[in-house]
C-alpha positions as a Python dict, from the first residue, in 0.01 Angstrom:
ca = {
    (1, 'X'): (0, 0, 0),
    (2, 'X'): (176, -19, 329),
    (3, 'X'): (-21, -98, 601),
    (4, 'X'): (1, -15, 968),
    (5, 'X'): (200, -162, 1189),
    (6, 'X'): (532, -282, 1311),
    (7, 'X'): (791, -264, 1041),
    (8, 'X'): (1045, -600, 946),
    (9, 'X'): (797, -856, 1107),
    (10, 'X'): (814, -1034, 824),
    (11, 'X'): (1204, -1187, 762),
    (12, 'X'): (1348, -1145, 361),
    (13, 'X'): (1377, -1455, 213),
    (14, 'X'): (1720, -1525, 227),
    (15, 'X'): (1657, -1536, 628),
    (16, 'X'): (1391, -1776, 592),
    (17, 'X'): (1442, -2131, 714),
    (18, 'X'): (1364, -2427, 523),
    (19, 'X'): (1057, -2625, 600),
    (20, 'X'): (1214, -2955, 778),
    (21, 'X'): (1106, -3313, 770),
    (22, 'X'): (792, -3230, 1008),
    (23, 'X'): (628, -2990, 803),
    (24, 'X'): (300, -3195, 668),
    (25, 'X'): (245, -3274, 1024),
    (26, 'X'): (266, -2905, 1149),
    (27, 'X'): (23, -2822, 864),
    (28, 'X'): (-244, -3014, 939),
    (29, 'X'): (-171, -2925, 1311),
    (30, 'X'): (-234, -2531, 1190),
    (31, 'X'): (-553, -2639, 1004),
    (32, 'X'): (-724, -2841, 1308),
    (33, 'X'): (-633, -2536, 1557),
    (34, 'X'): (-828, -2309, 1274),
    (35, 'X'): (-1120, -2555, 1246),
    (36, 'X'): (-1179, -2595, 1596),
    (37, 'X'): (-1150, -2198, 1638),
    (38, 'X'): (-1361, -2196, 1336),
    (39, 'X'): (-1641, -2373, 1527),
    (40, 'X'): (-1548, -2272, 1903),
    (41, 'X'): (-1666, -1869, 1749),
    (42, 'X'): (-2001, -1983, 1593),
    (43, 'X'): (-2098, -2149, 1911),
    (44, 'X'): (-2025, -1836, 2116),
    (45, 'X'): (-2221, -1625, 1870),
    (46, 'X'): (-2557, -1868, 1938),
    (47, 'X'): (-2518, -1971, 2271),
    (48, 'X'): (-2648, -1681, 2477),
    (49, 'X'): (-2480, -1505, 2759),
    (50, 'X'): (-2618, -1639, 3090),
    (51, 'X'): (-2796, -1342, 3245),
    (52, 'X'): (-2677, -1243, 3565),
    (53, 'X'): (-2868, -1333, 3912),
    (54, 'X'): (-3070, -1057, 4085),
    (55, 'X'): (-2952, -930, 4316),
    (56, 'X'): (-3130, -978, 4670),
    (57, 'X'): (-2995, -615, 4706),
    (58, 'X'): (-3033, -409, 4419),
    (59, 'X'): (-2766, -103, 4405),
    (60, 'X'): (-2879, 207, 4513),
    (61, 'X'): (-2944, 492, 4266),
    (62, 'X'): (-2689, 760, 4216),
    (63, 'X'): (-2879, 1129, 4213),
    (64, 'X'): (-2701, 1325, 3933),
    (65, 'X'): (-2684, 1688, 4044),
    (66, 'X'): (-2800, 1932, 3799),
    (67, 'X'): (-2665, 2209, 3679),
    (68, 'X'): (-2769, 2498, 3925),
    (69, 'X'): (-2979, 2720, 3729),
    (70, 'X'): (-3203, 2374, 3660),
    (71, 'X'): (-3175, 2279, 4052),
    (72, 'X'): (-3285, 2596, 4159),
    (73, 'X'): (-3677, 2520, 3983),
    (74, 'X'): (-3668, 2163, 4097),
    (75, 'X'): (-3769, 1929, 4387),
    (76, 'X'): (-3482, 1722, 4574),
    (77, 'X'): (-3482, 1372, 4511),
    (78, 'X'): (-3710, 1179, 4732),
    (79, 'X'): (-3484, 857, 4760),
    (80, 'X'): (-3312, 1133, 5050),
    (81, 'X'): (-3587, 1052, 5275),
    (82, 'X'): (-3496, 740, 5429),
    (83, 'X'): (-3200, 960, 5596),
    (84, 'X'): (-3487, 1111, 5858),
    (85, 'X'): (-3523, 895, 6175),
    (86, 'X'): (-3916, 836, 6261),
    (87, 'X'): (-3867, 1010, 6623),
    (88, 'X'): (-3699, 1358, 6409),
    (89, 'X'): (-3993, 1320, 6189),
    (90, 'X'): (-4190, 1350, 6477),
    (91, 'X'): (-4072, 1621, 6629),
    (92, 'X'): (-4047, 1794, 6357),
    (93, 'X'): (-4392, 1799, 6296),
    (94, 'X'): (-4537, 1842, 6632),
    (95, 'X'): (-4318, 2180, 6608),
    (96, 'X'): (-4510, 2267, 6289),
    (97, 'X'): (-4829, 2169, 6487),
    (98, 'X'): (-4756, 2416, 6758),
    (99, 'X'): (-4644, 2740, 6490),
    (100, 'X'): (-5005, 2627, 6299),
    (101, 'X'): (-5176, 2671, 6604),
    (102, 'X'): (-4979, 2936, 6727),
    (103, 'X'): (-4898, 2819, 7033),
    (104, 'X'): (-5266, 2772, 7186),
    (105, 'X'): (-5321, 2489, 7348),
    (106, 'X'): (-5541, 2188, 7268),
    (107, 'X'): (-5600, 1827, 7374),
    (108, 'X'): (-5281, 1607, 7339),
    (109, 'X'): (-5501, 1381, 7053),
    (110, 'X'): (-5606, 1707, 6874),
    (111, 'X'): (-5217, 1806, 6855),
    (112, 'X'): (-5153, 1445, 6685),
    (113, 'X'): (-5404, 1523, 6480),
    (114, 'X'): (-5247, 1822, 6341),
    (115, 'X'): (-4939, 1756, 6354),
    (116, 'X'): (-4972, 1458, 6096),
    (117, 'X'): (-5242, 1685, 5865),
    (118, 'X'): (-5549, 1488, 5992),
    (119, 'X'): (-5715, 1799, 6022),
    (120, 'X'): (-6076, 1709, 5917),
    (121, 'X'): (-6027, 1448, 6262),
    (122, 'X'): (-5884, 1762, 6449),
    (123, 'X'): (-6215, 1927, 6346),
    (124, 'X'): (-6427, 1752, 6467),
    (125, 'X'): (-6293, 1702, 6788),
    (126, 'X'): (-6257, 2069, 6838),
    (127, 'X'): (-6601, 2115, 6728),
    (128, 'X'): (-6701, 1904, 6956),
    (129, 'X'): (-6540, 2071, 7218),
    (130, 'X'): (-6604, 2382, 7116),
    (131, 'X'): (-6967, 2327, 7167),
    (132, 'X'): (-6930, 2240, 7499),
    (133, 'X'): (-6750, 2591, 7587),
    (134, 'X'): (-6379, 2480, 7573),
    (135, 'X'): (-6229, 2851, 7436),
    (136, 'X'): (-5918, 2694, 7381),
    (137, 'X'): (-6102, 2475, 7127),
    (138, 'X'): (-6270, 2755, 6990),
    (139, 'X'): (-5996, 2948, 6926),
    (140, 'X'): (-5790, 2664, 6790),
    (141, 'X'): (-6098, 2568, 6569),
    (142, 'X'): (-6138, 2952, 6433),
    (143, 'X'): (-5757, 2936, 6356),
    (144, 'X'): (-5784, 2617, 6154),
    (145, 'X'): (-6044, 2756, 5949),
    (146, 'X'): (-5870, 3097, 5924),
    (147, 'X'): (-5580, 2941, 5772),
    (148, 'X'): (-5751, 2670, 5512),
    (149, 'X'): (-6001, 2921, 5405),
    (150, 'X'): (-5728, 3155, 5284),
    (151, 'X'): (-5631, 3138, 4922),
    (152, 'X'): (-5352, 2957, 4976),
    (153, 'X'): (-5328, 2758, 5316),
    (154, 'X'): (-4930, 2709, 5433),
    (155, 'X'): (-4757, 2531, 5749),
    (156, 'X'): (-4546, 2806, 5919),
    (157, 'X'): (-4225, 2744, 5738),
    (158, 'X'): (-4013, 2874, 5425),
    (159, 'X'): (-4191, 2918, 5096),
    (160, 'X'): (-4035, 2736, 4790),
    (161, 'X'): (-3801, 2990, 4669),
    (162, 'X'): (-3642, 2951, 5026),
    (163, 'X'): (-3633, 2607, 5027),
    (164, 'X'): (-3478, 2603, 4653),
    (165, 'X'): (-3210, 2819, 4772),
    (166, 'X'): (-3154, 2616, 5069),
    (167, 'X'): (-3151, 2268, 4814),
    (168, 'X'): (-2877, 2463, 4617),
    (169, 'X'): (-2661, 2588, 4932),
    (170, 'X'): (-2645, 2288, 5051),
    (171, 'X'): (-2404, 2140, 4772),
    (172, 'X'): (-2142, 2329, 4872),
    (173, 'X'): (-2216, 2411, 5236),
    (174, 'X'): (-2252, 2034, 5348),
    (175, 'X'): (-2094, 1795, 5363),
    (176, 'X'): (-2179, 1445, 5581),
    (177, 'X'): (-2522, 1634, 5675),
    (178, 'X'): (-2627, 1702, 5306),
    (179, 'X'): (-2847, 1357, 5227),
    (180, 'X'): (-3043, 1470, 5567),
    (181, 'X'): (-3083, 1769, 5514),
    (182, 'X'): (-3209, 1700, 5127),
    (183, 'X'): (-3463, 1477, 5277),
    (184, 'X'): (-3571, 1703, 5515),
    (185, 'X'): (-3636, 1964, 5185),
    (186, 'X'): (-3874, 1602, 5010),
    (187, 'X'): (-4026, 1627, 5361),
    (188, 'X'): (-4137, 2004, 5379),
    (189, 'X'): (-4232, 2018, 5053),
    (190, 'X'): (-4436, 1723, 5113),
    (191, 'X'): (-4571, 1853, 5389),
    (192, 'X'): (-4717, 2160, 5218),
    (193, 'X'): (-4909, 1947, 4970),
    (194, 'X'): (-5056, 1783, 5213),
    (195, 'X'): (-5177, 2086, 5373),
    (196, 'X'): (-5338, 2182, 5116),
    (197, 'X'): (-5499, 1830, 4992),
    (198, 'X'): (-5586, 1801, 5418),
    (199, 'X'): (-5761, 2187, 5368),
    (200, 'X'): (-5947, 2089, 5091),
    (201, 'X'): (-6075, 1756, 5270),
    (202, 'X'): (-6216, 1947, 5555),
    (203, 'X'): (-6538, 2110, 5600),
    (204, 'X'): (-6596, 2416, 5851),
    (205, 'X'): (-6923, 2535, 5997),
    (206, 'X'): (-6728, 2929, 5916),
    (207, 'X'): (-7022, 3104, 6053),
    (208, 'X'): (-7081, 2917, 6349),
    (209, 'X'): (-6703, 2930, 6429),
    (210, 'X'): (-6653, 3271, 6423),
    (211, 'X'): (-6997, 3357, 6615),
    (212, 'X'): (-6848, 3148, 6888),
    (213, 'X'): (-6523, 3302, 6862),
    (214, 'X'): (-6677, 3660, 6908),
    (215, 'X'): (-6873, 3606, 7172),
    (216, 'X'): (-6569, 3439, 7395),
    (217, 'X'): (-6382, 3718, 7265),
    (218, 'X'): (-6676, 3934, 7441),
    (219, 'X'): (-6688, 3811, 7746),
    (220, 'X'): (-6322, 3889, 7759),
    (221, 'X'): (-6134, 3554, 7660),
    (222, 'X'): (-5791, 3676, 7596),
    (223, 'X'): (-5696, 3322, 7400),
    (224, 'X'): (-6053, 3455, 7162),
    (225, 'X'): (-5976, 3847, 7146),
    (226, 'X'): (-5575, 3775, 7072),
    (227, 'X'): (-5726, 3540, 6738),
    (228, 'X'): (-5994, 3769, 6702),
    (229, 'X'): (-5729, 3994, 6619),
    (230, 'X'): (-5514, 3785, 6424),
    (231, 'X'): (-5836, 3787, 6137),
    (232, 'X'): (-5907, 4135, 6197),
    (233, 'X'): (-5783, 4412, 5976),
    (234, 'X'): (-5602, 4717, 6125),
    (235, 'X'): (-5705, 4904, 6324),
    (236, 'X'): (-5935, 4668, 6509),
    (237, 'X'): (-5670, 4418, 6497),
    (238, 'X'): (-5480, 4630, 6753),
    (239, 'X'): (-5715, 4685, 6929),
    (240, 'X'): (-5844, 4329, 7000),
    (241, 'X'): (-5474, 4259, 7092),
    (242, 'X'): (-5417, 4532, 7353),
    (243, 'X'): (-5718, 4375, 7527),
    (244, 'X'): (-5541, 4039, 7531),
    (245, 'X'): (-5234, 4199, 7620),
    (246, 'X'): (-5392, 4362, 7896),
    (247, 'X'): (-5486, 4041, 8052),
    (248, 'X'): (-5153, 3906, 8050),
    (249, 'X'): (-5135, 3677, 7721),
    (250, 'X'): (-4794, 3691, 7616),
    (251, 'X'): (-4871, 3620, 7194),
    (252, 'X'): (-5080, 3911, 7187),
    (253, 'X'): (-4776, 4146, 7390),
    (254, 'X'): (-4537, 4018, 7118),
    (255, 'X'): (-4755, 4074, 6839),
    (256, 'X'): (-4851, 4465, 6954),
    (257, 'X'): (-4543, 4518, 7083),
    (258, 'X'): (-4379, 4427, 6731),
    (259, 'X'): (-4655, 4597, 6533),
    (260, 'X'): (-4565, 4892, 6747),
    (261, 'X'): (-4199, 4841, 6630),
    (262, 'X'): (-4302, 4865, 6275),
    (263, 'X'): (-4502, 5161, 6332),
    (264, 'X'): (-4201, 5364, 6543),
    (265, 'X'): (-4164, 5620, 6287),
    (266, 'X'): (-4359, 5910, 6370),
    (267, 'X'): (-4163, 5966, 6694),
    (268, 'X'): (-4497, 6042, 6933),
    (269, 'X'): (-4404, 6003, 7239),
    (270, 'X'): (-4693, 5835, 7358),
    (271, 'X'): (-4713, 5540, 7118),
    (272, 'X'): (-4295, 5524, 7223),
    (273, 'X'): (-4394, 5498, 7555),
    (274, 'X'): (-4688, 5214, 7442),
    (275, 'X'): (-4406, 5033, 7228),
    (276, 'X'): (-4200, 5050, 7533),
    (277, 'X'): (-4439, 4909, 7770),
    (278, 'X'): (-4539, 4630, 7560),
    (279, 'X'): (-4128, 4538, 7442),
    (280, 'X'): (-4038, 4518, 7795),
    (281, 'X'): (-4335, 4323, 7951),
    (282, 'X'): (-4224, 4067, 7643),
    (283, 'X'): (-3938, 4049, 7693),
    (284, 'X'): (-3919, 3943, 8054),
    (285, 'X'): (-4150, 3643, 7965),
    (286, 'X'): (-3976, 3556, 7602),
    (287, 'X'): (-3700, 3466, 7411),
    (288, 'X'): (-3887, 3604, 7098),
    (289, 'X'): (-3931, 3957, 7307),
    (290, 'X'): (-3598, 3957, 7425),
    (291, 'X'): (-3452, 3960, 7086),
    (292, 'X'): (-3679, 4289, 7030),
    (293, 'X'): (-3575, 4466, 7253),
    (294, 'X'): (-3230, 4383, 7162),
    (295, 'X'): (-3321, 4446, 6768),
    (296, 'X'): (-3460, 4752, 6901),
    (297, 'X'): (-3183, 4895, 7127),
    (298, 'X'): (-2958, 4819, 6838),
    (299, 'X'): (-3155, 5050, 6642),
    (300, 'X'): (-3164, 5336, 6914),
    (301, 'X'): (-3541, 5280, 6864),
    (302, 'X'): (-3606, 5506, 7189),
    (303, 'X'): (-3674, 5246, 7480),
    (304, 'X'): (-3346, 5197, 7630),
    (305, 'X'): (-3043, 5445, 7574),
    (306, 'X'): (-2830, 5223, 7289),
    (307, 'X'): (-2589, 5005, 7500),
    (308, 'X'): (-2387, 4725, 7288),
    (309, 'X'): (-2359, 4564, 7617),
    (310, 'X'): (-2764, 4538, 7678),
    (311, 'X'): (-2835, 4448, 7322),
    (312, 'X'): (-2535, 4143, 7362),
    (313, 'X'): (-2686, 4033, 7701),
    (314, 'X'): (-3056, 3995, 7561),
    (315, 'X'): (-2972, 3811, 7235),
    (316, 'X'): (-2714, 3597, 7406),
    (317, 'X'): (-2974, 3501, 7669),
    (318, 'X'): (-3285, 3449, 7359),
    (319, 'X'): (-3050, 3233, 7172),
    (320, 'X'): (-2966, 3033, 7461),
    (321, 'X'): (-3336, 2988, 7495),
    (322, 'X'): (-3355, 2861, 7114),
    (323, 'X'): (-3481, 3181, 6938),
    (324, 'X'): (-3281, 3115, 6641),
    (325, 'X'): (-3330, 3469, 6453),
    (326, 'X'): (-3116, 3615, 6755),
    (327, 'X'): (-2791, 3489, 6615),
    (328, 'X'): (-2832, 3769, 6325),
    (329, 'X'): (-2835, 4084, 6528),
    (330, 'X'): (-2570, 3933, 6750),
    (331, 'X'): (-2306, 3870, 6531),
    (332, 'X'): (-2354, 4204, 6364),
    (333, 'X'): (-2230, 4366, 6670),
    (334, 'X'): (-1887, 4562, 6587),
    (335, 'X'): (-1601, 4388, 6723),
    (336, 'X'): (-1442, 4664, 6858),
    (337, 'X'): (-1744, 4724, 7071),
    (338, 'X'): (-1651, 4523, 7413),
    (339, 'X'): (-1970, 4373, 7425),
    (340, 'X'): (-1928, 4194, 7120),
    (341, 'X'): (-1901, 3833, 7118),
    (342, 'X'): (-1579, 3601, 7065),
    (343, 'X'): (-1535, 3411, 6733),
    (344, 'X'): (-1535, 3147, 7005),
    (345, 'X'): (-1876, 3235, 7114),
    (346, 'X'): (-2046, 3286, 6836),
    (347, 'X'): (-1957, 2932, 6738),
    (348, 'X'): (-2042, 2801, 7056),
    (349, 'X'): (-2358, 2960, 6997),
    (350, 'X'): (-2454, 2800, 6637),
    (351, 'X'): (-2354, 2471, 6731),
    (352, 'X'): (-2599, 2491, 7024),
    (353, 'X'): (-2820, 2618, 6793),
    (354, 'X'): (-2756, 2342, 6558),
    (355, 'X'): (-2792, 2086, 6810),
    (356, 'X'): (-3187, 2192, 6817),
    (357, 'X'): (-3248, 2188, 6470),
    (358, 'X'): (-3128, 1826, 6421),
    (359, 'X'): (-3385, 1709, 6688),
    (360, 'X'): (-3624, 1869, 6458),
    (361, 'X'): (-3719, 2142, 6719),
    (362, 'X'): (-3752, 2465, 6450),
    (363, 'X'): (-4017, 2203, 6215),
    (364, 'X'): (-3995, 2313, 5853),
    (365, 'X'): (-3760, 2573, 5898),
    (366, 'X'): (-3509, 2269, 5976),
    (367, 'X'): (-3379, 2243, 5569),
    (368, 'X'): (-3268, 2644, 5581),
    (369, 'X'): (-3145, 2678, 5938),
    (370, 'X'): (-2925, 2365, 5867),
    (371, 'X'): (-2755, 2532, 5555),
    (372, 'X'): (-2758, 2891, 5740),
    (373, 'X'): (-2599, 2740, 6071),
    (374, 'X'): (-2365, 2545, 5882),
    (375, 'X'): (-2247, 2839, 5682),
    (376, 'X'): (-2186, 3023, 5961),
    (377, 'X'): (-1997, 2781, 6187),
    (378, 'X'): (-1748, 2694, 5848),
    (379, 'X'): (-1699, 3067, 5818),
    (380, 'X'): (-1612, 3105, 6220),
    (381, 'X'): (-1352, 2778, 6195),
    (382, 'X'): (-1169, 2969, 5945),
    (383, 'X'): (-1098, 3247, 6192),
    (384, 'X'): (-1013, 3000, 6449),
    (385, 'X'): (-680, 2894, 6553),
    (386, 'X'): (-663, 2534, 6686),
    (387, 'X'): (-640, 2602, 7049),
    (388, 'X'): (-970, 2873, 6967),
    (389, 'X'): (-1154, 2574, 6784),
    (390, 'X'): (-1103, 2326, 7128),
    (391, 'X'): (-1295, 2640, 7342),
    (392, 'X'): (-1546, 2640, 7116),
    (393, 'X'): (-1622, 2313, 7152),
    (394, 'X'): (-1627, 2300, 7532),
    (395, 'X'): (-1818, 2613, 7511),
    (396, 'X'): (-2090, 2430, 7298),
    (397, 'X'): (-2125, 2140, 7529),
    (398, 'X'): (-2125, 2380, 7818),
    (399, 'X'): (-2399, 2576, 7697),
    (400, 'X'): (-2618, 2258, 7601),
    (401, 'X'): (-2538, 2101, 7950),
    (402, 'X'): (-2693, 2383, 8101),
    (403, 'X'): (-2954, 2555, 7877),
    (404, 'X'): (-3064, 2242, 7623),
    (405, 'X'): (-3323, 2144, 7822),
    (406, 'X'): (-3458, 2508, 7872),
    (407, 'X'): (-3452, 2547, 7504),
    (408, 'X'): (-3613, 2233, 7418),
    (409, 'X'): (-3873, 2334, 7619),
    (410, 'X'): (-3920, 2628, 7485),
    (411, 'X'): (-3939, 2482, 7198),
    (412, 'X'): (-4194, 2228, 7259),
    (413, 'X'): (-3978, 1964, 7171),
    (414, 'X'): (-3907, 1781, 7536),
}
């Protein structure tokens, strides 16, 4: 049998050289080097390997990615979260504190409360005050226990289908951002757990709430008759908020004036005129209503006579005021309409946008308006020539030099 290898290695014998004088000397040479290899190999085989030192700092763990029909059932790595900074964090959920409470206004201690889920400690602070006839208190207090006595009590902020969606975006629509913005998933979906572990902890005095609540909402608190509303069923809910509307509280405007929208299909001309009314009084006191009125003049809903130009004006000025849901309507404005944006805008626009959600100021919705913004902004470059790409920059800055602190404010997150 032949075996594998190099061929003619070994010479014929005729090309063989004779052993010389030396040869018993190189023999015994060959059989020490064998010996001592011999024993050198059974020392290695008993002598253990050293093990190697810990390290002070161990390596970090490598997240494998799965495939995508597995990542879209499955929570984000938590090892993300140390890309958050404490004061995002923060903001992030006083913003969620503010959408939970819907914007009412409560002692600066209560807020903390809330904002970090201590909500049997916001309880019974508010209780406190609430006996003592603070309405804010008792209408922040009726809220809480509105919410954790539903069936399922939820922070204002994407459900888990969104935030799946969002976790599986982001693979391909970020890039340095991604690790943040997968944290930021961990820290939502945290967040909701907690909510409902913090609901569960808490105990609420539901009758005596709500009999407080009523009778504020009686004596014609509009703070009371606006949440009154909120836990009503139609009709009576629209009727407890046109009494809070009436007395100038600008939730309860939006709120009729965009269950009015909703309800704009009969064409009476008295509930138009009522829709009207309400859209335009909200409007001049909101970014929310301003986008509205803009939705609703892009949908020749009857109020204003359909002007691109109007509709342009009002979402440019709600989204330079941080409503983020303005951007939609916006860019779907035809471009050969004059009163549609520039590609240069528009980015200007999102990046300003942007800028707001990485201080945290949209709370939970920050995981799905970082992947939708970023989207966006990659999808304007592309149409961008170089020189267009520099304006959009300065146009960015501008716009944050002169309306970031507005927005912020806005916001709630100065």
């Amino acid at each position: 049998m032949q075996r594998g290898g190099p061929r003619g290695t070994i010479p014929p014998p005729s090309e063989r050289h004779p052993a010389g004088p030396r040869w018993p000397l190189q023999v015994i040479a060959g059989v020490c080097v064998v010996v001592a290899v011999f024993f050198g190999m059974r020392l290695l085989r008993h002598h253990p390997t050293p093990a190697t030192p810990p390290s002070e700092h161990p390596p970090e763990t490598v997240a494998v990615t799965p495939p995508d029909d597995v990542q879209a059932t499955q929570p984000v790595d938590a090892a993300a979260a140390s890309a958050l900074e404490p004061a995002f964090v923060s903001r992030l959920q006083l913003s969620g504190a503010h959408r939970l409470l819907g914007g009412i206004e409560v002692a600066p201690d209560v807020l903390g409360a809330v904002a970090e889920l201590r909500l049997a400690e916001a309880t019974r602070t508010l209780e406190t005050q609430a006996r003592g006839g603070d309405r804010n208190a008792i209408a922040a207090l009726a809220r809480l226990a509105y919410v954790c006595e539903s069936g399922d009590p939820q922070i204002p902020g994407p459900g888990g289908a969104a935030l799946n969606d969002a976790s599986r975006r982001a693979q391909d629509v970020l890039k340095d951002n991604r690790q943040r913005v997968e944290a930021g998933i961990v820290l939502v979906q945290e967040r909701q757990a907690a909510m409902k572990k913090a609901c569960a902890d808490t105990r609420f005095d539901s009758q005596a709430i709500h009999e407080r609540l009523r009778r504020t909402a009686a004596a014609g608190d509009e703070i009371s008759l606006w949440e009154l509303g909120n836990e009503s069923p139609s009709p009576a809910q629209r009727k407890h908020w046109t009494s809070a509307a009436m007395l100038g509280y600008l939730p309860a405007q939006l709120d009729l004036a965009e269950s009015l929208m909703a309800d704009n299909i009969s064409g009476d001309r008295r509930e138009l005129n009522r829709m009207s009314f309400w859209l335009t009084s909200a409007a001049a006191q909101s970014p929310r209503g301003k986008a509205m009125l803009a939705q609703c003049v892009v949908n020749n809903c009857g109020v204003l006579p359909p002007s691109g130009a109007s509709a342009a004006s009002l979402l440019q000025e709600a989204a330079l005021s941080g409503e983020a849901a303005a951007l939609g309507p916006l860019a779907s404005i035809p471009s050969e309409d004059p009163a549609a944006p520039t590609n240069e805008e528009l980015y200007g626009l999102n990046a300003f946008l942007r800028r707001l959600n990485e201080l945290g100021c949209y709370g939970e919705f920050y995981p799905a308006n970082a992947v939708d913004i970023e989207d966006r902004l990659q999808q304007l470059a592309l149409r961008l020539s170089p020189s267009g790409v520099e304006e959009a920059h300065r146009l960015a800055d501008e716009y944050w030099r002169v309306n970031g602190a507005r927005a912020r404010s806005q916001l709630h997150c100065d």
